[in-house]
C-alpha positions in Angstrom: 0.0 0.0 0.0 0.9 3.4 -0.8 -1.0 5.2 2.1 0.7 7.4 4.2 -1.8 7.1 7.1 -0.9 3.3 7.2 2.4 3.9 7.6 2.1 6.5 10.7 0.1 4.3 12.1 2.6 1.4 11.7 5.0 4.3 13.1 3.1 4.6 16.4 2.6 0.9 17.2 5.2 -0.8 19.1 3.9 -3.8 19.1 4.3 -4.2 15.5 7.9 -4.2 15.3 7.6 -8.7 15.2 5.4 -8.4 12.4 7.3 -6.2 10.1 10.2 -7.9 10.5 8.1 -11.0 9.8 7.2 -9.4 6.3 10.8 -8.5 6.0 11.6 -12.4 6.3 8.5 -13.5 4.1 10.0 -11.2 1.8 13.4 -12.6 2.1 12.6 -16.2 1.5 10.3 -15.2 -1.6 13.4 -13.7 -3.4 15.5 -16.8 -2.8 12.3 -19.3 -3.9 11.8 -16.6 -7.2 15.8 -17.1 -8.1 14.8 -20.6 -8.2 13.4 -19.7 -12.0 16.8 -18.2 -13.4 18.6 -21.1 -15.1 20.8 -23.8 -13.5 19.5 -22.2 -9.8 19.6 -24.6 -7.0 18.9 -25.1 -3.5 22.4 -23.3 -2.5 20.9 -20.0 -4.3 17.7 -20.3 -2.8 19.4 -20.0 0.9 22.3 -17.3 -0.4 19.6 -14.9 -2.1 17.2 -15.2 0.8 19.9 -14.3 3.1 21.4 -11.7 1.2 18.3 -10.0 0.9 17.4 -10.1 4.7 21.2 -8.4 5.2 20.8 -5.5 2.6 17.5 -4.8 3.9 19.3 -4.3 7.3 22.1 -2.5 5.8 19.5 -0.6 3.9 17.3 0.4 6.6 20.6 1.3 8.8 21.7 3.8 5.7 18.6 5.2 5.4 18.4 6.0 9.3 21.4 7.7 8.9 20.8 8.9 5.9 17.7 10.5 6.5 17.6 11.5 10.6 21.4 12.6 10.4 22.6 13.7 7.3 19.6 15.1 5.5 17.2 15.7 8.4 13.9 18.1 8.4 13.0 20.3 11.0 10.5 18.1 12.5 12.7 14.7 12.0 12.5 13.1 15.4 12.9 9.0 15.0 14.1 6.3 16.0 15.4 2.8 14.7 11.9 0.9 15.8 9.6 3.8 13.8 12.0 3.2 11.1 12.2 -0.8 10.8 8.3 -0.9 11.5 7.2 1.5 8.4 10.1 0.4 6.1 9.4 -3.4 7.1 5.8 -3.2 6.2 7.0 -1.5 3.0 9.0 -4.9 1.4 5.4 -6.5 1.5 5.5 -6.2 -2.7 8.5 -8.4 -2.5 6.7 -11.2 -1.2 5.8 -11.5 -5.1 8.9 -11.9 -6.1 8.0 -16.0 -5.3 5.8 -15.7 -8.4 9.7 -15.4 -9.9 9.9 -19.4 -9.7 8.2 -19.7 -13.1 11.0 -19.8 -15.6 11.0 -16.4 -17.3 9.7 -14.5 -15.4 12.3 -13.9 -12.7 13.8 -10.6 -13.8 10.4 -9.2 -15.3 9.3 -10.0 -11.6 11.9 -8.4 -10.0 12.2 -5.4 -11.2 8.4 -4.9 -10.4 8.8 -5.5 -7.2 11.9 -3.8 -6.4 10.1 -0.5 -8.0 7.0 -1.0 -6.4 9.2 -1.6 -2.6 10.9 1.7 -3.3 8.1 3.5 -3.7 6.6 2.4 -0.5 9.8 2.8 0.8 9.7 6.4 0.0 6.2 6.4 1.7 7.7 5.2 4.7 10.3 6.6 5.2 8.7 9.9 4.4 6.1 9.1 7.2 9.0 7.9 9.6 11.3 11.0 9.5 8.5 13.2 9.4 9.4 14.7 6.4 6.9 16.9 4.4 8.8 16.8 1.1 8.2 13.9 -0.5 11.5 14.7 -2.9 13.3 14.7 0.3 12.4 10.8 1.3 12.9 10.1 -2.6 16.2 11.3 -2.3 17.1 9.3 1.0 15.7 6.6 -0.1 17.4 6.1 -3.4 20.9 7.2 -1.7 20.5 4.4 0.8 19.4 2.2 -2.0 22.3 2.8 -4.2 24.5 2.6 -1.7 22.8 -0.7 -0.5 22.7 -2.5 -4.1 26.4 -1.6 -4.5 27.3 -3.5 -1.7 24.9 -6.8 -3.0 26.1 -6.4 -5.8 29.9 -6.4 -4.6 28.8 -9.8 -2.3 27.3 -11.6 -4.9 29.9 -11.5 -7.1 32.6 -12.3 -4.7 30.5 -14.5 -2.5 27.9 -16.2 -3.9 27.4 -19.9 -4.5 28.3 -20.5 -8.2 24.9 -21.5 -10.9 25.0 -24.8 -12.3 
């Protein structure tokens, strides 16, 4: 969803910190099942890309905290790292799709829709969480962190990931 009421009200609730970081891991574990459709994918992938993904999403969300509350802060920016995981967590939901990746040749068409579709939620979120009222001001933490974020999977997949057979 792309409601910014949703998201302050995921900002406000404590209690929901279990449950976004339960969509994070749904998430997760649907990007290492959808790898499963590029060719010669196996088992090994499907553990390595569902891990990876839970780790940049940390790294991510860290980023963006710093990003966003420290570097590029607005005059009302007051959070803190539960307000952030709990709106940006509920914001990978669209990545739980990425499963529908399984079916050979699909899997990048799939991605990239999700990935799009999780930044812009993101953006939502974390505009909601830092209490920013420019939305080009959570566009440009969000893809700063994003960047910064994909560099660094990038970097460990190439030098670290299980090799496709």
């Amino acid at each position: 969803m792309l409601k910014a009421a949703v998201y302050e009200e995921v900002e406000a609730d404590r209690a929901a910190t279990m449950q976004a970081m339960g969509v994070v891991t749904l998430s997760s574990l649907a990007a290492g099942v959808g790898a499963l459709g590029l060719a010669n994918a196996h088992l090994t992938s499907l553990a390595f890309i569902s891990l990876l993904a839970f780790v940049v999403w940390g790294i991510w969300a860290l980023l963006t905290l710093q990003i966003g509350a420290r570097i590029f802060p607005a005059p009302r920016t007051q959070a803190d790292i539960g307000q952030l995981l709990r709106t940006i967590g509920f914001a990978t939901a669209p990545g739980i799709l990425r499963i529908v990746g399984v079916i050979p040749g699909t899997t990048a068409v799939v991605f990239a829709v999700t990935a799009v579709w999780m930044l812009m939620a993101m953006i939502v979120a974390i505009r909601q969480a830092l209490d920013y009222t420019s939305t080009a001001r959570a566009f440009a933490v969000c893809g700063l962190g994003w960047a910064l974020s994909l560099g660094f999977a990038l970097a460990l997949g190439v030098f670290c990931s299980p090799p496709l057979h």
